[in-house]
C-alpha positions as CSV (number, residue, x, y, z in Angstrom):
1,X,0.0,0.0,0.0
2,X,2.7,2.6,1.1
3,X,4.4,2.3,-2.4
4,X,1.4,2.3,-4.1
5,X,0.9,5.5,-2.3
6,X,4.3,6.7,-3.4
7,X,4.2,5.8,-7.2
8,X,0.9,7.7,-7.2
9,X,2.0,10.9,-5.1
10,X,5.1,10.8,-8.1
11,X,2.5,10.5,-11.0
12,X,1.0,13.4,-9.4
13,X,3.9,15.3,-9.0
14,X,5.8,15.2,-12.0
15,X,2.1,15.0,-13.9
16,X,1.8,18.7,-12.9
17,X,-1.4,18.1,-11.2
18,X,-0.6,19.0,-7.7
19,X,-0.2,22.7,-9.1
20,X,-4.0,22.7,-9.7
21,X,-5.1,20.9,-6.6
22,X,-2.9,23.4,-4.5
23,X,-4.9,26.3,-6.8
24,X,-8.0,24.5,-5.4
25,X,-6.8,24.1,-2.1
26,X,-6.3,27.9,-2.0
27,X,-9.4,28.4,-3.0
28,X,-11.8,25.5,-0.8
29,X,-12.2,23.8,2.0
30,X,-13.7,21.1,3.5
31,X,-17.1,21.4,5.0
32,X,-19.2,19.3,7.8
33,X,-20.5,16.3,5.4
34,X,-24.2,15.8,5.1
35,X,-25.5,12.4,4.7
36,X,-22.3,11.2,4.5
37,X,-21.2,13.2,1.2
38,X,-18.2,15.1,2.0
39,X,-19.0,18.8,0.6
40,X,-16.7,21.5,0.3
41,X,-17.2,25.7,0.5
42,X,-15.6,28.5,-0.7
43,X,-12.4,28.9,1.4
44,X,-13.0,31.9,3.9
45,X,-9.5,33.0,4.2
46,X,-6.6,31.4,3.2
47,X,-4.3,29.7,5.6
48,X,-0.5,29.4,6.8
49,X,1.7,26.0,7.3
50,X,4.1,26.0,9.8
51,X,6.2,23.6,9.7
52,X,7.8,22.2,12.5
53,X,11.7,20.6,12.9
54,X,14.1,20.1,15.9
55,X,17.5,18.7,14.6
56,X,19.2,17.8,11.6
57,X,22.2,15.7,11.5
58,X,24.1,14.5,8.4
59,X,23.6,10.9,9.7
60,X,20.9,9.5,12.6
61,X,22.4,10.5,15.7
62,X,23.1,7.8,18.1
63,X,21.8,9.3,21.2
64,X,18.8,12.1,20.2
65,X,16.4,12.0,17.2
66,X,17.3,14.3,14.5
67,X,16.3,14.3,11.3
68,X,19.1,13.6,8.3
69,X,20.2,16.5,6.2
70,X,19.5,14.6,2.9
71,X,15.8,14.3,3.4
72,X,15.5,18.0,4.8
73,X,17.7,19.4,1.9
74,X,15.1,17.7,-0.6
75,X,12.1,19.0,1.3
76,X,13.5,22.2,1.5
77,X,14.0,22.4,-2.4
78,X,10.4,21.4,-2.8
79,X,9.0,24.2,-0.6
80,X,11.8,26.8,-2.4
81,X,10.3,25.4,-5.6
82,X,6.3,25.2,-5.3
83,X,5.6,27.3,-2.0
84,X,5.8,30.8,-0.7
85,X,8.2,31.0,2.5
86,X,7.6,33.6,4.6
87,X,8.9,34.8,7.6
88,X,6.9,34.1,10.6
89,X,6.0,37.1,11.8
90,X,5.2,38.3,7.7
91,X,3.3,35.2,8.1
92,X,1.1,35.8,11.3
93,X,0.8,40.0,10.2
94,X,-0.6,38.9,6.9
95,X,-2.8,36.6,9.1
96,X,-4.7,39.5,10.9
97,X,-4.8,41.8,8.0
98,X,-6.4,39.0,6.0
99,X,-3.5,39.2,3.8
100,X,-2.1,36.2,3.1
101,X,0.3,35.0,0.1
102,X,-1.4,31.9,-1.6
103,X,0.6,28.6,-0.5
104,X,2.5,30.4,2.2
105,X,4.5,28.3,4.7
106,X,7.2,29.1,7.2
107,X,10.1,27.2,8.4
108,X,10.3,26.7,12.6
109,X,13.2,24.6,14.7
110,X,12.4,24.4,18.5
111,X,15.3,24.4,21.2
112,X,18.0,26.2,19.6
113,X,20.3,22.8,19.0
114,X,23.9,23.7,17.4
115,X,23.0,21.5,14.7
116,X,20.8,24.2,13.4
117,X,23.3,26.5,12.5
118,X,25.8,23.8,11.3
119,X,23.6,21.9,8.6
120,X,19.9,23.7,8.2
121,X,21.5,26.9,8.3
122,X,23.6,26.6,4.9
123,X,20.9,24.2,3.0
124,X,18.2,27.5,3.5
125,X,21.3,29.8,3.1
126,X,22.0,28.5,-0.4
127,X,18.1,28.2,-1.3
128,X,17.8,31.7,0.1
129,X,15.0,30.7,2.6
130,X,14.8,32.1,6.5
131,X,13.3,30.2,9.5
132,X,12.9,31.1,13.3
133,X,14.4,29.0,16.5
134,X,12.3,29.0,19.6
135,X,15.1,28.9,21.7
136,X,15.3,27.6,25.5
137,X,17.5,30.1,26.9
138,X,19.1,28.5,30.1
139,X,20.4,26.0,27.8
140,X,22.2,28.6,24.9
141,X,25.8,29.1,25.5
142,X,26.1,26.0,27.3
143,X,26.8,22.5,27.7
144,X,24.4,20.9,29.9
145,X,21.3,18.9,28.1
146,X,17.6,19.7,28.1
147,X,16.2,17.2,30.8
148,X,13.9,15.1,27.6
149,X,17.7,14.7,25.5
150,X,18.8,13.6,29.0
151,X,16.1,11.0,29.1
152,X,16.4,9.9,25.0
153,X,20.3,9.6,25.5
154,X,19.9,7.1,28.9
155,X,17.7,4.5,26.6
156,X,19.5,5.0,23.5
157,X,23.2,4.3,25.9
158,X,21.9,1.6,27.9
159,X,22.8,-2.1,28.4
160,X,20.1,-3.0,30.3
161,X,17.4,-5.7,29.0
162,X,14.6,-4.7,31.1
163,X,13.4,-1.5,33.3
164,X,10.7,-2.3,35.9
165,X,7.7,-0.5,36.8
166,X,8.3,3.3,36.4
167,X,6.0,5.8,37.5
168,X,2.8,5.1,37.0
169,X,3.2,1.8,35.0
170,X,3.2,-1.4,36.6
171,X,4.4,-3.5,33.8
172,X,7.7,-3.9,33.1
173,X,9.5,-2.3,30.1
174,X,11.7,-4.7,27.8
175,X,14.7,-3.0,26.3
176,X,15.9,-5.9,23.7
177,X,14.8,-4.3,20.3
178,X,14.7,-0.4,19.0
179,X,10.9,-0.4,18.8
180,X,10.7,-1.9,22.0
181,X,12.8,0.3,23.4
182,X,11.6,3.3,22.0
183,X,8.2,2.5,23.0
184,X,9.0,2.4,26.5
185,X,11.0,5.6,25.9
186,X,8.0,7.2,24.7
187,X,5.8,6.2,28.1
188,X,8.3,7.6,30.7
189,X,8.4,10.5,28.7
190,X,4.8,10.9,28.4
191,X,5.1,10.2,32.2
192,X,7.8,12.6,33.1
193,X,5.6,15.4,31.4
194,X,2.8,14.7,34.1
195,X,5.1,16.2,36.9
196,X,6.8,19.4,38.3
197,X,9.8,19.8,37.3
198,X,11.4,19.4,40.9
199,X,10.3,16.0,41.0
200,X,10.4,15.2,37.3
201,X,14.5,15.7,37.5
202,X,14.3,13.6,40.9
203,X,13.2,10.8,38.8
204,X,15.3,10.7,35.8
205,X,18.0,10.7,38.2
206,X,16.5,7.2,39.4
207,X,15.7,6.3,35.9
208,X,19.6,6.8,35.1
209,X,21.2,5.1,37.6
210,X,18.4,2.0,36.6
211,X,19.7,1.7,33.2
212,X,23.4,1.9,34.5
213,X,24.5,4.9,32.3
214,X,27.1,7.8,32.9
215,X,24.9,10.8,33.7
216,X,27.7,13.4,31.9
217,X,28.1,16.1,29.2
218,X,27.8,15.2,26.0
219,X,31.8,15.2,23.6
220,X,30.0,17.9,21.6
221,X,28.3,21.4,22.7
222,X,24.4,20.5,21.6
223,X,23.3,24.2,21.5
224,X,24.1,27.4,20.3
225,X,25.7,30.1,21.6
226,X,24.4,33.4,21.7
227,X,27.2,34.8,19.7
228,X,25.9,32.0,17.4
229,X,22.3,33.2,17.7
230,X,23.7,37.4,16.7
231,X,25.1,36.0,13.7
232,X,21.8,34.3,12.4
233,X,19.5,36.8,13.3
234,X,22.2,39.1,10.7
235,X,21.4,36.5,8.2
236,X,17.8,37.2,8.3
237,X,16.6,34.7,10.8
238,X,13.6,35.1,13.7
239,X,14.0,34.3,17.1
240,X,11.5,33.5,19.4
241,X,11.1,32.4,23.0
242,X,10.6,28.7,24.1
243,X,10.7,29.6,28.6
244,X,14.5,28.7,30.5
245,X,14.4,25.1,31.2
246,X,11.8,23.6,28.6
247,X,9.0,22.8,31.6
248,X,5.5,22.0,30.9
249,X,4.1,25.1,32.1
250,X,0.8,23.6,32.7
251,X,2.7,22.0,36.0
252,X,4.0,24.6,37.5
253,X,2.9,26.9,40.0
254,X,1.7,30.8,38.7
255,X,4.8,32.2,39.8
256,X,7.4,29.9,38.0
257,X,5.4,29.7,35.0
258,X,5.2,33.4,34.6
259,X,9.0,33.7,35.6
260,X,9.5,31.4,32.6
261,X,7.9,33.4,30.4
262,X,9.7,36.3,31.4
263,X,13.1,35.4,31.8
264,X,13.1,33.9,28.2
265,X,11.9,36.5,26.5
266,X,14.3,39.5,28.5
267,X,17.4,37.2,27.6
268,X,16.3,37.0,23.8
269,X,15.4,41.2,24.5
270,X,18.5,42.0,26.0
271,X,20.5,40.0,23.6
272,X,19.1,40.9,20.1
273,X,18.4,44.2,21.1
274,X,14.9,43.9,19.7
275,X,11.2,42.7,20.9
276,X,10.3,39.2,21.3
277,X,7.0,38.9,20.4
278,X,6.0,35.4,19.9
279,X,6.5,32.3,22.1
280,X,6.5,28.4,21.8
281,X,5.1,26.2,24.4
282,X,7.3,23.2,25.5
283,X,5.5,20.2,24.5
284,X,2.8,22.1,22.8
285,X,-0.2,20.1,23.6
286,X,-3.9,20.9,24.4
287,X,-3.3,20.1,28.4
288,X,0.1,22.5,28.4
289,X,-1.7,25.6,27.1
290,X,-4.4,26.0,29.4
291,X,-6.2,29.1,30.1
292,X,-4.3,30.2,32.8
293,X,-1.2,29.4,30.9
294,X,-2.6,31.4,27.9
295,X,-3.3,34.2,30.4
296,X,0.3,34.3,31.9
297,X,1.6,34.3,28.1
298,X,-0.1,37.1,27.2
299,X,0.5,38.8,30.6
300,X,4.1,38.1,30.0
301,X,4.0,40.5,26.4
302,X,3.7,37.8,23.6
303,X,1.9,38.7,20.4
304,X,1.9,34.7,19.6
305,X,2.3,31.7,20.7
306,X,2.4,28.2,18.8
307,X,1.6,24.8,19.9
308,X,2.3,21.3,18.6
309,X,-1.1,20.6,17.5
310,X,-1.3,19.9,13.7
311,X,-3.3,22.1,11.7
312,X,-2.9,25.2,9.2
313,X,-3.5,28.3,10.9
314,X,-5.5,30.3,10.4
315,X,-8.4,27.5,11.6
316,X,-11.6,29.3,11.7
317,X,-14.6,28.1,13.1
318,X,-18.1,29.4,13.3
319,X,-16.7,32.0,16.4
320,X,-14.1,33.5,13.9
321,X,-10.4,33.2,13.2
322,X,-8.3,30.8,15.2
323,X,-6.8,31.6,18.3
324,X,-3.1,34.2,18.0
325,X,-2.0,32.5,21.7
326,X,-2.7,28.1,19.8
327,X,-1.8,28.7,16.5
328,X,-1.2,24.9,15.3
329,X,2.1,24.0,13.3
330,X,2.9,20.4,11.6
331,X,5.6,18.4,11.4
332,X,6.2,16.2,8.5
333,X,8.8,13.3,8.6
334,X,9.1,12.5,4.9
335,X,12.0,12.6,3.1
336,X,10.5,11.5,-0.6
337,X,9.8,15.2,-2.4
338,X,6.6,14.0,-4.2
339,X,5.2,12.5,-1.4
340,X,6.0,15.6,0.6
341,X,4.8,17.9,-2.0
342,X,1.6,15.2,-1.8
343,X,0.9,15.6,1.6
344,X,1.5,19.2,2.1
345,X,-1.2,20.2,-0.5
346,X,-3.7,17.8,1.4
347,X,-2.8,19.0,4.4
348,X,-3.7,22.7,3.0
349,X,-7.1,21.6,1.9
350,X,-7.9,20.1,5.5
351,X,-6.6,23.0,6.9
């Protein structure tokens, strides 16, 4: 099935056909189906992809998911070639003017990893495309890890065949395969999320010393510096704020969450020399962005704020225009350019 899927997405492609559905795309959208026919309406506003990446490596990295810099040079030709990348804040401007370029995307990274600068930096250099980093700032201009890359670098290091009950689970994990064990990555992460970040760090020290790895620095600096960060934001690129220490800010208490908010954006501020209008929110699900969280964002100064929730934004509903403080973003791990190409122009329709 998945190659038939391919070999049509290509056809489609190289057909020229997914010009026209984009066109159409532009121009419709799905409505509420009535006995069971899907219908569609005239397209009320047009809408904006963002597109959503972390790392990019030249080669899988051993430790922490990133995504190879052949696939994401190919993707990146494809947008350069059949979409309109804007900047993000062009992007979300155009949004509440109601002025939107037809197939407009933008290009986000979360974190502020090294690699950023080292590999997606000159692919969108030579393709003369920008992006924006949502950066972490207790973590630029230094070596110690984020507390998840702590907690993906333990299973990917670890000898161990089996982890017992952990958290909330009572089952036992087995570590023998890389499914296996990324599955029972995935669930004490998931886990981990659930608590303050006091205890949370309390028990990926236990979950460390389980699976018998060396809690240390990584060989290589993982994130950038801010003299790193000058030099990009001279090249054209947006910055944006991501809190200090990456916490789901839905677990802490009023006073650390807003102190998150507002520590981030002064060190982005104070070191740009500019405002820092629009955040990211760690994790970026519905239960992370609550209305108090929303509240404290925009008490904090933010224009913006986007989520992990995949969608097109603007997403309208019968209220109005989606929400400035969730706007959605999507994330698309495929490295084959006409099924990329394929995807995005359905996802543009949905959206």
């Amino acid at each position: 099935m998945k190659r038939l899927v391919r070999l049509a997405a290509r056809a489609a492609s190289r057909s020229g056909l997914l010009g026209p559905l984009r066109a159409l795309a532009n121009r419709f959208e799905p409505r509420p189906s009535v006995l069971g026919f899907p219908l569609v309406r005239r397209r009320r506003s047009r809408n904006v992809q963002i597109l959503l990446f972390h790392r990019v490596r030249p080669e899988p990295d051993p430790y922490l998911p990133a995504m190879p810099v052949e696939p994401f040079a190919r993707q990146m030709e494809c947008l350069r070639r059949r979409f309109r990348v804007c900047s993000l804040e062009e992007a979300l401007e155009g949004v509440e003017r109601g002025d939107v370029p037809e197939n407009a995307v933008v290009l986000t990274f979360d974190d502020g990893y090294r690699d950023n600068l080292d590999h997606a930096f000159p692919i969108l250099s030579a393709l003369d495309l920008k992006a924006t980093i949502f950066l972490s700032t207790g973590a630029i201009s230094g070596r110690s890890m984020l507390w998840h890359d702590r907690v993906f670098r333990a299973f990917a290091l670890t000898r161990e065949r089996t982890l017992g009950p952990f958290g909330e689970a009572a089952a036992q994990y087995v570590l023998g395969g890389a499914a296996a064990r990324e599955s029972a990555r995935d669930s004490v992460l998931a886990y981990l999320k659930t608590l303050h970040p006091l205890e949370r760090d309390i028990r990926i020290d236990e979950l460390v010393e389980r699976l018998a790895v060396a809690d240390e620095e990584p060989a290589e600096r993982l994130m950038l510096t801010w003299d790193e960060v000058s030099r990009m934001r001279h090249a054209g690129w947006g910055f944006g704020a991501h809190t200090v220490t990456h916490p789901v800010l839905s677990r802490l208490s009023r006073e650390e969450a807003l102190r998150e908010l507002v520590e981030s954006r002064r060190a982005i501020e104070e070191r740009l020399g500019e405002p820092c209008r629009v955040f990211a929110y760690p994790n970026g699900r519905p239960a992370d962005y609550t209305p108090a969280v929303k509240s404290l964002v925009r008490e904090a100064g933010y224009r913006w704020a986007l989520t992990t929730v995949f969608g097109a934004y603007p997403v309208r509903s019968a209220s109005g225009p989606g929400d400035p403080l969730e706007i959605p973003r999507m994330g698309i791990g495929e490295g084959d350019p006409d099924l990329y190409l394929a995807k995005l122009t359905l996802y543009k329709f949905l959206g």
